[in-house]
Backbone as JSON Lines, residues from 0, in Angstrom:
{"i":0,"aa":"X","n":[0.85,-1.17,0.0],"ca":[0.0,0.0,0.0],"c":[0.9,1.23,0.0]}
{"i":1,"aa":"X","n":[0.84,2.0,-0.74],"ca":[1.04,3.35,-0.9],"c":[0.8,4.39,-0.45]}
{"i":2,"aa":"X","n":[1.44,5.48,0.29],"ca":[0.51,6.48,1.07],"c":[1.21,7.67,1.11]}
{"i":3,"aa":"X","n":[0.86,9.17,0.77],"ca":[1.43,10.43,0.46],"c":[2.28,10.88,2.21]}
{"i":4,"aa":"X","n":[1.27,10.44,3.16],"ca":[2.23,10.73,4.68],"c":[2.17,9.87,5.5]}
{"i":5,"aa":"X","n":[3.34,10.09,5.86],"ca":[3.55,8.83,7.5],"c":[2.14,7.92,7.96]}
{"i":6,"aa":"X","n":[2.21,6.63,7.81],"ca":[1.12,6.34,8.3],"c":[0.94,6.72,9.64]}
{"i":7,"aa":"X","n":[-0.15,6.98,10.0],"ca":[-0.22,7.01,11.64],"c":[-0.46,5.71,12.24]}
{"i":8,"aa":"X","n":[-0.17,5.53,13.37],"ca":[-0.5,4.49,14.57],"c":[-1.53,3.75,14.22]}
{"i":9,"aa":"X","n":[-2.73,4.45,13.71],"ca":[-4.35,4.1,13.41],"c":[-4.29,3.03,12.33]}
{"i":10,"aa":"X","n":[-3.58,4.27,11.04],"ca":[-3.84,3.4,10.2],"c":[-3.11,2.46,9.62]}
{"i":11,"aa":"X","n":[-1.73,1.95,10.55],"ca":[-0.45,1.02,10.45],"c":[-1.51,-0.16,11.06]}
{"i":12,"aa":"X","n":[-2.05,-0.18,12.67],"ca":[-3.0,-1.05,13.52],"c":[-3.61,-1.79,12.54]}
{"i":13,"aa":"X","n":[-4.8,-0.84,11.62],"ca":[-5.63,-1.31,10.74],"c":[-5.57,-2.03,9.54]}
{"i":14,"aa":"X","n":[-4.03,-1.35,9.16],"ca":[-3.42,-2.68,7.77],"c":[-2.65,-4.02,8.64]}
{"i":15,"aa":"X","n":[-2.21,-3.99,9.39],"ca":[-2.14,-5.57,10.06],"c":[-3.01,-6.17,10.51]}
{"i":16,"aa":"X","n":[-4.27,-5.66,10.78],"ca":[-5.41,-6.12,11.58],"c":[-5.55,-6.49,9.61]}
{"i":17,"aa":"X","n":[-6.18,-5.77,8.91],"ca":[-6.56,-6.69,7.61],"c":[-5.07,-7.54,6.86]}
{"i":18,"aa":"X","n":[-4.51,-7.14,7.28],"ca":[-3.09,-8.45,6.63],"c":[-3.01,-9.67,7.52]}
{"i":19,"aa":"X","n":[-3.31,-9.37,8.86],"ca":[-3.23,-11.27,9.21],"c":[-3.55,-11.75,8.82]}
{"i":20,"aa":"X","n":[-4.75,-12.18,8.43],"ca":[-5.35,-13.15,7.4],"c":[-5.07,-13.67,6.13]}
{"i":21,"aa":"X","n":[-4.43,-12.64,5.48],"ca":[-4.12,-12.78,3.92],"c":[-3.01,-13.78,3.84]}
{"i":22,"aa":"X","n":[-3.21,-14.64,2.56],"ca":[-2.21,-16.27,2.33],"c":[-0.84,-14.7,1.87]}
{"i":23,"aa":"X","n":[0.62,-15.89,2.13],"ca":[1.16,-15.67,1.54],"c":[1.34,-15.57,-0.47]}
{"i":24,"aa":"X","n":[1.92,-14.62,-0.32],"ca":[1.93,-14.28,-2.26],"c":[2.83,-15.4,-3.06]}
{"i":25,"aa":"X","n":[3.31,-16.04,-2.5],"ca":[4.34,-17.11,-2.84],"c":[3.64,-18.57,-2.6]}
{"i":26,"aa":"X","n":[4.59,-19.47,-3.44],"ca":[4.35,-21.09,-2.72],"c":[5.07,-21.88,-3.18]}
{"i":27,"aa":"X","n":[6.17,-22.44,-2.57],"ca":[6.07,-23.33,-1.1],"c":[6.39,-22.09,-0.41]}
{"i":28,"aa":"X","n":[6.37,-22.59,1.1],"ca":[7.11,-21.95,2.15],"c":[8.57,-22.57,2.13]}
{"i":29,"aa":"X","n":[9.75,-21.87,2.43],"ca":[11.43,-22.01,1.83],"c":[11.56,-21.9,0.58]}
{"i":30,"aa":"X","n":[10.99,-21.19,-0.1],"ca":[11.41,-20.22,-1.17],"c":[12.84,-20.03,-1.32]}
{"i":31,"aa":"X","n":[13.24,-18.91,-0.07],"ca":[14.32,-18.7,0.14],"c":[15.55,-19.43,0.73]}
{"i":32,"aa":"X","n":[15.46,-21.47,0.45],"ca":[16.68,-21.84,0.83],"c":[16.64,-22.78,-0.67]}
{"i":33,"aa":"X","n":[15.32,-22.65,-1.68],"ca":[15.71,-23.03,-2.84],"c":[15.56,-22.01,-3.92]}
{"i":34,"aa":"X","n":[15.65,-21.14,-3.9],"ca":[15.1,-20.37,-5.05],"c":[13.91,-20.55,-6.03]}
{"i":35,"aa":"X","n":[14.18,-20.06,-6.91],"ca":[12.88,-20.5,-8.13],"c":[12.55,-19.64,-8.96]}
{"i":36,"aa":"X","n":[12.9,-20.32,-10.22],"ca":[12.73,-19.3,-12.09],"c":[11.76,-17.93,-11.74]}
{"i":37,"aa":"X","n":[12.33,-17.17,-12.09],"ca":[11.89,-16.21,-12.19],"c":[12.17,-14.91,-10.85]}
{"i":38,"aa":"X","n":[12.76,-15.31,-9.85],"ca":[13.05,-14.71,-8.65],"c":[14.65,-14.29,-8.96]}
{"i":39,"aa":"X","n":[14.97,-13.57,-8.21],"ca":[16.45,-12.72,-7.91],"c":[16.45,-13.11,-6.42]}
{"i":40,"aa":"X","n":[17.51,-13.83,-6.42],"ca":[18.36,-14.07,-4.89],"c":[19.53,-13.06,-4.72]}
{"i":41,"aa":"X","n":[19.26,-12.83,-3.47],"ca":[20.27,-11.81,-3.25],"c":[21.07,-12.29,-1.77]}
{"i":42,"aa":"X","n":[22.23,-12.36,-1.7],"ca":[23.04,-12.58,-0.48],"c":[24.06,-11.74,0.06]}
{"i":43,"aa":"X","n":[23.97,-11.88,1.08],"ca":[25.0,-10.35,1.52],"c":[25.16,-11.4,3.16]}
{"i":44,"aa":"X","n":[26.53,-11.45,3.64],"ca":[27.02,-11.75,4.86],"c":[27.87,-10.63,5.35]}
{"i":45,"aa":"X","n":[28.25,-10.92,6.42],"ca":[29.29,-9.62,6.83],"c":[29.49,-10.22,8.39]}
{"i":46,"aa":"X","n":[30.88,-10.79,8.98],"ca":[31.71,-10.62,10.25],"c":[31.14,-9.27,11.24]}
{"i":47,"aa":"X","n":[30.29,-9.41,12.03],"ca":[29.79,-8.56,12.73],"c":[30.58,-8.64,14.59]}
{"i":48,"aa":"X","n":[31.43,-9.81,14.96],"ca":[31.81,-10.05,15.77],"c":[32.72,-11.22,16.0]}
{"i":49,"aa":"X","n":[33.01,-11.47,17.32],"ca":[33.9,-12.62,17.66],"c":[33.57,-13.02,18.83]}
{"i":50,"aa":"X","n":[33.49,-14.33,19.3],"ca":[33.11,-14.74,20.35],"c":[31.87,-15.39,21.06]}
{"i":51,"aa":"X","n":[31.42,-15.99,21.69],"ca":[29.55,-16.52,22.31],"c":[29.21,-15.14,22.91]}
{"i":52,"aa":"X","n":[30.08,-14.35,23.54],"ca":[29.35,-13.15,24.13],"c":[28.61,-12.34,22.43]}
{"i":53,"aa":"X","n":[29.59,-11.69,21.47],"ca":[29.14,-11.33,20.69],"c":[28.22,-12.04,19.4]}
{"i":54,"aa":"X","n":[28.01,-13.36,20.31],"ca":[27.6,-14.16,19.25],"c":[25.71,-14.11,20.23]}
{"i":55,"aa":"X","n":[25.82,-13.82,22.01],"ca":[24.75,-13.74,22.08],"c":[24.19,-12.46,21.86]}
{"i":56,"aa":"X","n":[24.55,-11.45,22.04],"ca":[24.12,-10.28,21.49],"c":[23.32,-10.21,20.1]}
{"i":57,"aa":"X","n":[23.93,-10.85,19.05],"ca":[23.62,-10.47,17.86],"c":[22.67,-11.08,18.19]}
{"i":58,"aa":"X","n":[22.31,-12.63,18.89],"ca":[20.65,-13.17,18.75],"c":[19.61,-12.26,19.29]}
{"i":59,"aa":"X","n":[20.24,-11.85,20.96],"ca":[19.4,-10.91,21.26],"c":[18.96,-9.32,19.86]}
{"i":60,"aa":"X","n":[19.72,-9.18,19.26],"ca":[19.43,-8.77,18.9],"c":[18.55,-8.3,17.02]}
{"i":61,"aa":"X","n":[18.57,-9.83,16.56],"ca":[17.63,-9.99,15.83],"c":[16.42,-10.44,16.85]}
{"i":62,"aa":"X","n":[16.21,-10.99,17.68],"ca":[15.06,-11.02,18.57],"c":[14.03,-9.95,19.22]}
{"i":63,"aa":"X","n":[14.6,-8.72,18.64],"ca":[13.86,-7.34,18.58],"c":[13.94,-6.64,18.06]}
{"i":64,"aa":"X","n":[14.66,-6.81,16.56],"ca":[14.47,-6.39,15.24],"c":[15.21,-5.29,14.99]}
{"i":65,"aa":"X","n":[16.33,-4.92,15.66],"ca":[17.25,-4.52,15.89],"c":[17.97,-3.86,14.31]}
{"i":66,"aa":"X","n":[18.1,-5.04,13.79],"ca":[18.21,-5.31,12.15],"c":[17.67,-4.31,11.08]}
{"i":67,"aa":"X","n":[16.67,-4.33,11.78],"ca":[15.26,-2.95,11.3],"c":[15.49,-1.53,11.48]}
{"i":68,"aa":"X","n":[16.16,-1.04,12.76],"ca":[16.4,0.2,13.21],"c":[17.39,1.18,12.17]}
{"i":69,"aa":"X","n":[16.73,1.02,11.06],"ca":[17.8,1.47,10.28],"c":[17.17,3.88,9.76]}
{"i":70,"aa":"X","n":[16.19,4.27,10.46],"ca":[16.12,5.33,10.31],"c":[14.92,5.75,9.12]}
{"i":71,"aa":"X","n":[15.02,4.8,7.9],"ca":[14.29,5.06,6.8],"c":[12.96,4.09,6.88]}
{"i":72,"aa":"X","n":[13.23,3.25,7.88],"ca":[12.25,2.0,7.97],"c":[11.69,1.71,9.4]}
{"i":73,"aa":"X","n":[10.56,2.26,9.62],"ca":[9.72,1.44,10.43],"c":[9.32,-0.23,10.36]}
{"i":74,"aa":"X","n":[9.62,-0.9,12.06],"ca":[8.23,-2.17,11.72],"c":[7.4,-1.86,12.75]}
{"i":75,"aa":"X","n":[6.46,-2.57,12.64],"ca":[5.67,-2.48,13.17],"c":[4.82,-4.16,13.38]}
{"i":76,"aa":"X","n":[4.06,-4.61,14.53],"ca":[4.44,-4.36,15.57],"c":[6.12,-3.9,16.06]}
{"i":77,"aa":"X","n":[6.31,-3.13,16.9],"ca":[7.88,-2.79,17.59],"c":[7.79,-3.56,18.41]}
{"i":78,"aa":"X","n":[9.29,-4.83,17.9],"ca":[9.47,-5.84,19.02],"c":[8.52,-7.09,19.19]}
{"i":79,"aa":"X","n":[7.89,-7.32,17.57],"ca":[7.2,-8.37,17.44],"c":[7.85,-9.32,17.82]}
{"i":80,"aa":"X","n":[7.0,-10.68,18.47],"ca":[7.65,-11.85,18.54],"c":[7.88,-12.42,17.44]}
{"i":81,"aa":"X","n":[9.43,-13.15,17.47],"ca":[9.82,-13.78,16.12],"c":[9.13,-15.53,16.62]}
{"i":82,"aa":"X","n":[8.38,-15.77,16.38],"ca":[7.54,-16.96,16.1],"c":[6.4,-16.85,15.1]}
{"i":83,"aa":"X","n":[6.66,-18.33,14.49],"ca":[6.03,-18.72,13.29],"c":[4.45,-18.39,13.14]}
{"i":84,"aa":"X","n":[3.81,-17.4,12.19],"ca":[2.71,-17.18,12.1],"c":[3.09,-15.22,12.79]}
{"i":85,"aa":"X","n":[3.89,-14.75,13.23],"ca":[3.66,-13.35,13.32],"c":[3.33,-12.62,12.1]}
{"i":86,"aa":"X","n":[2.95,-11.73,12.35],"ca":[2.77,-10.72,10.41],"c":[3.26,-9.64,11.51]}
{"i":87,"aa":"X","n":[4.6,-8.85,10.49],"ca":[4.69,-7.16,10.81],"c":[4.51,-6.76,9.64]}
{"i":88,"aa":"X","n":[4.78,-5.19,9.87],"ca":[4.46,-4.52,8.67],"c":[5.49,-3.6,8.75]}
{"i":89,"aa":"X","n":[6.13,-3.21,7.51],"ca":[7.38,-2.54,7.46],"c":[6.78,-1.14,6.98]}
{"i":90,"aa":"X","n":[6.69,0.02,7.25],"ca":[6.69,1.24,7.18],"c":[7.57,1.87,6.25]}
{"i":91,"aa":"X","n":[7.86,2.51,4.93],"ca":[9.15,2.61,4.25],"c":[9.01,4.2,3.62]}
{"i":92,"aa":"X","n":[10.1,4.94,4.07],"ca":[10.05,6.13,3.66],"c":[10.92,6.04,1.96]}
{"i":93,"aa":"X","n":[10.38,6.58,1.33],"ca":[11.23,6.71,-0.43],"c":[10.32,7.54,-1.38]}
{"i":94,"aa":"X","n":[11.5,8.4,-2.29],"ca":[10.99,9.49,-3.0],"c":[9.21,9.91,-2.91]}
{"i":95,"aa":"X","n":[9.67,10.79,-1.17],"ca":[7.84,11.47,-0.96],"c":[7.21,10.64,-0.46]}
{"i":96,"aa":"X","n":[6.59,9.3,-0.36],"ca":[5.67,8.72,-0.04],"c":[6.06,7.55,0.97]}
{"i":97,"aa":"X","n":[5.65,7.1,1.34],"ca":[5.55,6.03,2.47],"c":[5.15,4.95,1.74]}
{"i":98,"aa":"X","n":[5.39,3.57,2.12],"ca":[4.0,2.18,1.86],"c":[4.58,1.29,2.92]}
{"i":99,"aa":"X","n":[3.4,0.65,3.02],"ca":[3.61,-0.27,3.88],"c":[3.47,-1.48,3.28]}
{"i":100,"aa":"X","n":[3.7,-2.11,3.92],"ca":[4.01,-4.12,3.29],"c":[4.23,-4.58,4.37]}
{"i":101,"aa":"X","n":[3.37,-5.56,3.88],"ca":[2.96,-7.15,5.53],"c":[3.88,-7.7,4.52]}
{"i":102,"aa":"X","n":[4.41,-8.58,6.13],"ca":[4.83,-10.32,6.14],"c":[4.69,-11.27,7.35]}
{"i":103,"aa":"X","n":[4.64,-12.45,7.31],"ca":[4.8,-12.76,7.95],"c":[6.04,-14.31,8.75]}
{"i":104,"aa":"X","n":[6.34,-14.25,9.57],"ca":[7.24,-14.96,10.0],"c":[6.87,-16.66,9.4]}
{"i":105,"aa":"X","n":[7.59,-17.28,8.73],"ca":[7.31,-18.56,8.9],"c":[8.27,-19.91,8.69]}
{"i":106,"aa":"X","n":[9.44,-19.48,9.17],"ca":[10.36,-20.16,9.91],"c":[11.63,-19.52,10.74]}
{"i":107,"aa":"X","n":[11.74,-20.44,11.63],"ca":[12.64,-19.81,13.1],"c":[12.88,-21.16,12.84]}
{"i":108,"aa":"X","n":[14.66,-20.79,13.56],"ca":[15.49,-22.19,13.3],"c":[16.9,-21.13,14.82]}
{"i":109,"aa":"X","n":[16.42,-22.16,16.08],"ca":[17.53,-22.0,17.4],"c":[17.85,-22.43,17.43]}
{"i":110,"aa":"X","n":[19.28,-22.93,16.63],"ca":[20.55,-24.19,17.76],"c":[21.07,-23.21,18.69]}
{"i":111,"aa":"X","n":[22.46,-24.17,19.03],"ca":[23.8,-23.96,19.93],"c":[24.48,-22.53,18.95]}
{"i":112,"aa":"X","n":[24.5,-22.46,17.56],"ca":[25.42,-21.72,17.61],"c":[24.99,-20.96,15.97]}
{"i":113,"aa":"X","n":[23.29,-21.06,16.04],"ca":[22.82,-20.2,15.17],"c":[21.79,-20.08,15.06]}
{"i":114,"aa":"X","n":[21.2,-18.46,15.41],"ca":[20.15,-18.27,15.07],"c":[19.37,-17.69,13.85]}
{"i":115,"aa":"X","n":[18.39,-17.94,13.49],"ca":[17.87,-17.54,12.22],"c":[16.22,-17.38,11.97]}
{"i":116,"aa":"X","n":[15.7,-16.9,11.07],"ca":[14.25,-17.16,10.9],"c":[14.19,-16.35,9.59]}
{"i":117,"aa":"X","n":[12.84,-16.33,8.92],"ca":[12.51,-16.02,7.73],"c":[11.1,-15.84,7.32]}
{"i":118,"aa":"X","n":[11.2,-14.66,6.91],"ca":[9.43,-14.27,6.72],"c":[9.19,-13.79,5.53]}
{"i":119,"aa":"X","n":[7.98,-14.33,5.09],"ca":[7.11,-14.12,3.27],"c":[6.53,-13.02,3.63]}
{"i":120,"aa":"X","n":[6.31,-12.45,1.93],"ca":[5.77,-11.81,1.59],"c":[3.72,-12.07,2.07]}
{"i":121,"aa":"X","n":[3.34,-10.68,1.88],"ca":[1.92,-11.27,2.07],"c":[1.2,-10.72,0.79]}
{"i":122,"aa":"X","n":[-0.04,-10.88,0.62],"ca":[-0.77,-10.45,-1.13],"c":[-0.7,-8.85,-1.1]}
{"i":123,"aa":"X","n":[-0.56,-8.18,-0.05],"ca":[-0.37,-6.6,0.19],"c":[0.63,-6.21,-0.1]}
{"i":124,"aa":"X","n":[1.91,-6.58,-0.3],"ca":[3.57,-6.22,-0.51],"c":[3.68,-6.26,-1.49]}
{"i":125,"aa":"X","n":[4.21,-5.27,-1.83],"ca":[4.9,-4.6,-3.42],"c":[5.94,-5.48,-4.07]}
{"i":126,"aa":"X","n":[6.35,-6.7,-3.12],"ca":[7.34,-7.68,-3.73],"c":[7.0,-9.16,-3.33]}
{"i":127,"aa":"X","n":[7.29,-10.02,-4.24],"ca":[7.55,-11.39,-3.87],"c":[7.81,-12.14,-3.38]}
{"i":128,"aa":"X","n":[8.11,-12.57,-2.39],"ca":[9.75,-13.89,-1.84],"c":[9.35,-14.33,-0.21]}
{"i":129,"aa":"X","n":[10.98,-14.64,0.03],"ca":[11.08,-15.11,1.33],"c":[12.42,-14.06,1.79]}
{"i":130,"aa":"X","n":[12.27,-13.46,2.59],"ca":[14.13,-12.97,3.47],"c":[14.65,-13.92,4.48]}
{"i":131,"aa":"X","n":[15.56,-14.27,4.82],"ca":[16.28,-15.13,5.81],"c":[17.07,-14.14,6.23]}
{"i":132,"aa":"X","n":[17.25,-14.09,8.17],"ca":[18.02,-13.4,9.02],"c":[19.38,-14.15,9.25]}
{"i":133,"aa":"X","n":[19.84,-14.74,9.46],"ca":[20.51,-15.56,10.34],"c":[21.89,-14.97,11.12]}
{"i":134,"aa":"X","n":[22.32,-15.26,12.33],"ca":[23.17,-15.19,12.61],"c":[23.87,-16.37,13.1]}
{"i":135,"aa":"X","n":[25.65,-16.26,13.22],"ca":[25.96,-17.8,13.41],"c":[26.94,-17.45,13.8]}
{"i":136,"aa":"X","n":[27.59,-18.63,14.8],"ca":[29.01,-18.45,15.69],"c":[29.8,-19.79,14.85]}
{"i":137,"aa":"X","n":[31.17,-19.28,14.31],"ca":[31.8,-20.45,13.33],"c":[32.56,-20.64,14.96]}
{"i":138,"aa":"X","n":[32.31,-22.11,15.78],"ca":[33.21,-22.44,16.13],"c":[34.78,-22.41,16.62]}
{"i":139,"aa":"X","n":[35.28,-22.75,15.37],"ca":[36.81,-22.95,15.13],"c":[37.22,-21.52,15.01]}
{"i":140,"aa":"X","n":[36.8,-20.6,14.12],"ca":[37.41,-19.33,14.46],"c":[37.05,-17.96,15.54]}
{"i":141,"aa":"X","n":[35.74,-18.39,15.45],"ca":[34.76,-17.45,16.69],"c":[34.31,-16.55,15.88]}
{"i":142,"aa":"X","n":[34.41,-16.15,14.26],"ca":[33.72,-15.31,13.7],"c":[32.07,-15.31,14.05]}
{"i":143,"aa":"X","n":[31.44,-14.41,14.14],"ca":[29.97,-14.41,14.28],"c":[29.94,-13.8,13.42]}
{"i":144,"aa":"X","n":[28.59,-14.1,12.09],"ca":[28.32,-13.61,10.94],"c":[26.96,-13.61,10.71]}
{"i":145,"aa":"X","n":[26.85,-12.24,10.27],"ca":[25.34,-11.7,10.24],"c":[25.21,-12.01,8.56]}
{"i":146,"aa":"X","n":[24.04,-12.95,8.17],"ca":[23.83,-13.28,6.5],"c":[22.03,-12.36,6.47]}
{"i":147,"aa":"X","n":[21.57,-12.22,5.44],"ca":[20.56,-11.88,4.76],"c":[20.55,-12.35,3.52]}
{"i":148,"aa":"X","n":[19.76,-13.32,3.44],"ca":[19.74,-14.34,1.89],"c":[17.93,-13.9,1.27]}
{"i":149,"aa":"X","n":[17.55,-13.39,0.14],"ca":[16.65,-12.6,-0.3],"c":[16.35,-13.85,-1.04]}
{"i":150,"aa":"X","n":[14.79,-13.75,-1.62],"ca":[14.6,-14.53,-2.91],"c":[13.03,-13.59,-3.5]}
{"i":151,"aa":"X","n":[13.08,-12.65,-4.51],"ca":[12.25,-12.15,-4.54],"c":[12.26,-11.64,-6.13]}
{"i":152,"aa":"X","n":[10.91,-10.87,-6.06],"ca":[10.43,-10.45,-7.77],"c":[9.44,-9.38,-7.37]}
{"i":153,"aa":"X","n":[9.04,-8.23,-8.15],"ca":[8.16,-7.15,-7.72],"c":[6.7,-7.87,-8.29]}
{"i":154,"aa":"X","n":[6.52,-7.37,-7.5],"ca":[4.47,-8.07,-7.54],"c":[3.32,-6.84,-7.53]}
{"i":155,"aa":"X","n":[3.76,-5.95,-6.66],"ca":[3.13,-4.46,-7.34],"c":[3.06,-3.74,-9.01]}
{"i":156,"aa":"X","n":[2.09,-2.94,-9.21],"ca":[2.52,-2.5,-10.63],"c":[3.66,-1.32,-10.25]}
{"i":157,"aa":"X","n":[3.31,-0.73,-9.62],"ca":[4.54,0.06,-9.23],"c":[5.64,-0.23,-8.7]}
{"i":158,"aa":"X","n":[5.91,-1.61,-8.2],"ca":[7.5,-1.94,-7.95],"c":[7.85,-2.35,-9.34]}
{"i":159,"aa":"X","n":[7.26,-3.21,-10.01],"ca":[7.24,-3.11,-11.81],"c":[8.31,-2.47,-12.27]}
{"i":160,"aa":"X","n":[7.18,-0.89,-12.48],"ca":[7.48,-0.45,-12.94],"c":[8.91,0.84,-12.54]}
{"i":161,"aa":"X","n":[8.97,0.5,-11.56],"ca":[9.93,1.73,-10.35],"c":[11.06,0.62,-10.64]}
{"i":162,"aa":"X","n":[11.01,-1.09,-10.73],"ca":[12.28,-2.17,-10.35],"c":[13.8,-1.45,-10.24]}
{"i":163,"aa":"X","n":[14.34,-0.54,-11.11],"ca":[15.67,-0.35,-10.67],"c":[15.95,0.32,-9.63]}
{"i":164,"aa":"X","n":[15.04,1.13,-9.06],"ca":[15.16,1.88,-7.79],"c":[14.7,1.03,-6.84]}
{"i":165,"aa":"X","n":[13.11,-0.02,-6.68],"ca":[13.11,-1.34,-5.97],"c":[14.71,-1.93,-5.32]}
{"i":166,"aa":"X","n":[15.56,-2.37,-6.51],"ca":[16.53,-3.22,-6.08],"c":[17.8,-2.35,-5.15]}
{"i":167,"aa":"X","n":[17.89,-1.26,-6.44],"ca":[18.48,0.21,-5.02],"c":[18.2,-0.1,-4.01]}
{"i":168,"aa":"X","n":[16.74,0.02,-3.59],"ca":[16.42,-0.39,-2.06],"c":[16.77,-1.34,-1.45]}
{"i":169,"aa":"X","n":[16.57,-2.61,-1.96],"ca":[16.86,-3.61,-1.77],"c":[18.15,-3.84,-1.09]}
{"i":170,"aa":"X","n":[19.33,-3.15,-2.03],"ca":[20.27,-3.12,-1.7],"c":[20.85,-2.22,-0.86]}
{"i":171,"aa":"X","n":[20.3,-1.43,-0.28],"ca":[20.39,-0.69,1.0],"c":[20.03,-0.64,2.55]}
{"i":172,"aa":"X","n":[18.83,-1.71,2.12],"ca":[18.46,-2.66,3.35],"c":[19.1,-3.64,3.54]}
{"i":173,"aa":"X","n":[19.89,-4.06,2.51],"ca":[20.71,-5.21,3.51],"c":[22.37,-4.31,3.99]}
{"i":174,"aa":"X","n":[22.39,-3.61,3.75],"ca":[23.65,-2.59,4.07],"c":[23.63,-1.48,5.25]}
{"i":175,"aa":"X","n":[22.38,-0.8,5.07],"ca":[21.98,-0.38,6.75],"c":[21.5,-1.75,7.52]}
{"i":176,"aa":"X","n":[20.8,-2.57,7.24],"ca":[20.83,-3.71,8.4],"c":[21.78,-4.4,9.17]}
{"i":177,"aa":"X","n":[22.98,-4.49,8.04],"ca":[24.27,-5.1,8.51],"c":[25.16,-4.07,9.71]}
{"i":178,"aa":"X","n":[24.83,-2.42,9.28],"ca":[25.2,-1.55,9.54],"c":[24.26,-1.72,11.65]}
{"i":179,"aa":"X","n":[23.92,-1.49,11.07],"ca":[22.82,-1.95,12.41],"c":[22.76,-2.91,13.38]}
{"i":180,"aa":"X","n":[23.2,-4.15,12.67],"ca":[23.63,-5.01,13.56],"c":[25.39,-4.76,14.14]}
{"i":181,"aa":"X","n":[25.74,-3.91,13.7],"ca":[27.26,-3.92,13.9],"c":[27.23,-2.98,15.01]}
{"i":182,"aa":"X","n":[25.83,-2.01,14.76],"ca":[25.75,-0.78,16.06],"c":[25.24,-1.47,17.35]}
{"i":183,"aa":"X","n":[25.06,-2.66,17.37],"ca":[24.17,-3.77,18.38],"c":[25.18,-4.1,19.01]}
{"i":184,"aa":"X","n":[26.29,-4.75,18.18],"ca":[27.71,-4.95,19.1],"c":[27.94,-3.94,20.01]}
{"i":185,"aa":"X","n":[28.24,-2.57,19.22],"ca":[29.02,-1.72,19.91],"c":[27.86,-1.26,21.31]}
{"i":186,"aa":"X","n":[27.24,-1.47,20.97],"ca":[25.91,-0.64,21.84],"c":[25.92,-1.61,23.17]}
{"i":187,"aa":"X","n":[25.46,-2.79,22.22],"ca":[25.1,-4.12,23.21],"c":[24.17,-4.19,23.73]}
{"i":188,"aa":"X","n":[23.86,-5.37,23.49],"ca":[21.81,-5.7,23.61],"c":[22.1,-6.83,24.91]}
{"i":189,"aa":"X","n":[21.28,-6.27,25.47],"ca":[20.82,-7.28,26.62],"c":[20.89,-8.82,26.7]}
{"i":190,"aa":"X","n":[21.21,-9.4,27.44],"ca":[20.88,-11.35,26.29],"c":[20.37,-11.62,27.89]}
């Protein structure tokens, strides 16, 4: 959905209250650990730390969306639970206008030494796919590495037709996110 100013509180409430319900725009669910004709995968990792301390931080801190706090992007709920079946809605400021776009959560994956989860698109979002969060502690070296693995296609007529500035975006959300999780280290999130 498209909108000339900031949504307010009201009417952010009222597009998740009508997006829970709505099927995902995609099918299967894991889209995004196989791809599929016609989608653009996109991957971006990045060394965000060293260690189980900085390795619990980063969980704590995809666990409140931390990832998100990037200035240009609201979610909404703030501090949704990451369990299977949540829908947020991302708030997105770009040239003048706002839109919002549901998804919802529908896989979470907790071991020992990685956390992760991944949420679809819903029939309201201007794009296609699945995103994957993950963070992970390599063992043997203690790198902790923040990934964002995309699998998506524009499904709006206006992401369509806008697509090279779409993927711009695209590619700036996974670069302030990474950016973001790196300010989580320095900051340090609660665990």
């Amino acid at each position: 959905m498209f909108v000339l100013r900031r949504p307010s509180r009201e009417r952010i409430q009222d597009f998740l209250q009508a997006s829970d319900q709505l099927p995902l725009s995609y099918t299967p669910i894991g889209l995004v650990e196989r791809g599929a004709p016609g989608f653009v995968v996109d991957h971006h990792s990045v060394v965000i730390g060293h260690g189980r301390a900085a390795f619990d931080r980063a969980r704590a801190a995809l666990l409140v969306w931390r990832h998100f706090e990037l200035g240009w992007l609201d979610l909404w709920p703030q501090r949704a639970p990451i369990v299977e079946g949540t829908v947020v809605a991302s708030c997105i400021r770009h040239l003048g206008f706002w839109s919002m776009n549901a998804c919802r959560v529908v896989h979470v994956r907790d071991i020992e030494n990685e956390f992760a989860f991944a949420y679809g698109t819903l029939t309201n979002h201007a794009e296609c796919g699945e995103e994957l969060f993950n963070v992970s502690l390599d063992p043997g070296s203690g790198a902790v590495t923040y990934l964002i693995r995309a699998v998506s296609q524009p499904r709006a007529p206006l992401a369509r037709l806008g697509y090279p500035y779409t993927r711009l975006l695209q590619a700036r959300f996974r670069c302030d996110s990474s950016a973001a999780m790196m300010r989580a280290q320095d900051v340090g999130v609660p665990v």
